[in-house]
DRENZATOR-518267 format. One record per residue (C-alpha): residue in one letter; x, y, z. Coordinates in nm, 3 decimals. Example, Ala and Ser with C-alpha at 12.3 -4.5 7.8 and 13.67 -1.06 7.14 Angstrom:
REM residues 2
selo: A	east: 1.230	north: -0.450	up: 0.780
selo: S	east: 1.367	north: -0.106	up: 0.714
REM end
This chain:
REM residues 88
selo: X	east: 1.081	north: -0.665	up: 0.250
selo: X	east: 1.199	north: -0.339	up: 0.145
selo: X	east: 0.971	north: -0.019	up: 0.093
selo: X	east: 0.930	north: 0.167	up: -0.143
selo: X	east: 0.906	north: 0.540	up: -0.219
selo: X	east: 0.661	north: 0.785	up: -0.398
selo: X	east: 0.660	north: 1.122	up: -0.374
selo: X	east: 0.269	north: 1.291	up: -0.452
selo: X	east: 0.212	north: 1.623	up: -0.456
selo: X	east: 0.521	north: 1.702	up: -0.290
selo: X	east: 0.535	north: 1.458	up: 0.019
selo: X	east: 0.723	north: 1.159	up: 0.029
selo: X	east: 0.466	north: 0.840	up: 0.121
selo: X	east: 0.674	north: 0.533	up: 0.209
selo: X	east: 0.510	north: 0.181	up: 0.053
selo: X	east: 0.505	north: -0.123	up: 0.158
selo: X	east: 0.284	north: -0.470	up: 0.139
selo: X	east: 0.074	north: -0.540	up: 0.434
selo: X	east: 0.122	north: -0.842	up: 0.554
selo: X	east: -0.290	north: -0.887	up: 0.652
selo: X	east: -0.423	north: -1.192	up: 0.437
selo: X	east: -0.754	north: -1.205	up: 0.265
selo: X	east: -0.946	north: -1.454	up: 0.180
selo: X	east: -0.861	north: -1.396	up: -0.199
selo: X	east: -0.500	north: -1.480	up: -0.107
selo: X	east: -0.285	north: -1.461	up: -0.371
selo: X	east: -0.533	north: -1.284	up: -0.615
selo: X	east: -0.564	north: -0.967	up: -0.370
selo: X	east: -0.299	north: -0.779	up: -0.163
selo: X	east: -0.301	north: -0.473	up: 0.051
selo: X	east: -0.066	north: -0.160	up: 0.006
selo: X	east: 0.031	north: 0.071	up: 0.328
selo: X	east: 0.103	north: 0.431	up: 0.221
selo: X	east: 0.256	north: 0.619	up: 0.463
selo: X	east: 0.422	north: 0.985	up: 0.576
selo: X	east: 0.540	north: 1.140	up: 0.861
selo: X	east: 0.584	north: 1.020	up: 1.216
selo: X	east: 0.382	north: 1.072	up: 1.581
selo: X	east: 0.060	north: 1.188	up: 1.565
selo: X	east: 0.157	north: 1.368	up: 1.255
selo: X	east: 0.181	north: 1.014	up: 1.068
selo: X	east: -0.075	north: 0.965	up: 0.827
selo: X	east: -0.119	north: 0.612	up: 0.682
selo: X	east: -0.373	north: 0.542	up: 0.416
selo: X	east: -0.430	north: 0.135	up: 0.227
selo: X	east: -0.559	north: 0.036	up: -0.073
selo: X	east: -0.545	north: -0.345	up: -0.251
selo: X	east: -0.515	north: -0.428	up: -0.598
selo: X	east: -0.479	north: -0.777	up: -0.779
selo: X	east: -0.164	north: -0.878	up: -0.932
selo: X	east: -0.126	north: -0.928	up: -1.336
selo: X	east: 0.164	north: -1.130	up: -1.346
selo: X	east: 0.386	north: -1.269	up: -1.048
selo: X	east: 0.144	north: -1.407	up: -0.789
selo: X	east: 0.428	north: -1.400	up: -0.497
selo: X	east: 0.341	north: -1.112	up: -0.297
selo: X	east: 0.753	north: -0.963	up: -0.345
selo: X	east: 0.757	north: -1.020	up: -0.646
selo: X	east: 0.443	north: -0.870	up: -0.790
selo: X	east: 0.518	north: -0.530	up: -0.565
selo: X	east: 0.841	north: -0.531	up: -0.696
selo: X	east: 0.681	north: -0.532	up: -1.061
selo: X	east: 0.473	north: -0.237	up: -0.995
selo: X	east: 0.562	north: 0.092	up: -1.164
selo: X	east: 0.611	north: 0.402	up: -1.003
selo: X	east: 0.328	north: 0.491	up: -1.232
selo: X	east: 0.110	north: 0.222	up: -1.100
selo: X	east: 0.204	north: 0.323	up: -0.774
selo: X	east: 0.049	north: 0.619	up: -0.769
selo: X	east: -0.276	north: 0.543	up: -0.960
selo: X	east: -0.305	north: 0.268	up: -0.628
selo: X	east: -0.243	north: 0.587	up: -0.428
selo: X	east: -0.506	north: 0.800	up: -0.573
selo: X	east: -0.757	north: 0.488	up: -0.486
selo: X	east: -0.644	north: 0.456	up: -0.151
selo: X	east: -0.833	north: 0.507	up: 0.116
selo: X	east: -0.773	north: 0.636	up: 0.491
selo: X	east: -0.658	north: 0.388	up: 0.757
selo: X	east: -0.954	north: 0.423	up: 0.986
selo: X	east: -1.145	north: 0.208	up: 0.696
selo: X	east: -0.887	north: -0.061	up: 0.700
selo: X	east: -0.848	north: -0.405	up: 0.894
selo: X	east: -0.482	north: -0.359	up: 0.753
selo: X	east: -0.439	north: -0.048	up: 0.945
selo: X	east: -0.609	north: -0.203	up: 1.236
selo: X	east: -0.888	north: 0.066	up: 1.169
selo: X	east: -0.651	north: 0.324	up: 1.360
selo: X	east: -0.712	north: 0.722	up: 1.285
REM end
């Protein structure tokens, strides 16, 4: 699946759907933020519930660049994340 851009406060995050599986399913998927590269790569992951399109594409494609970054602002830092694999 292709990723998605977002720049926020002047650095460009990359976006893309985890691919970790809840046990909400189709009524809760996980977003990975992420920047830079190395140890300088920071990664943060937040989840949200679809309003229309249940298909995991579909409904990330739907999302708004203004959506996009309200997710952001709610995400939280990798280390809290079984989709990050709780990595710093």
């Amino acid at each position: 699946m292709p990723a998605r851009s977002l720049q926020v406060d002047g650095h460009k995050w990359d976006i893309h759907p985890s691919g970790y599986i809840t046990q909400y399913t189709q009524d809760e998927y996980a977003l990975i933020f992420s920047r830079g590269a190395g140890k300088e790569r920071e990664v943060r992951v937040t989840r949200y519930s679809p309003q229309g399109t249940r298909s995991r594409e579909q409904a990330f494609a739907e999302l708004s660049d203004a959506q996009l970054k309200e997710l952001f602002e709610q995400s939280q830092p990798s280390f809290t994340s079984p989709e990050a694999g709780y990595e710093r």
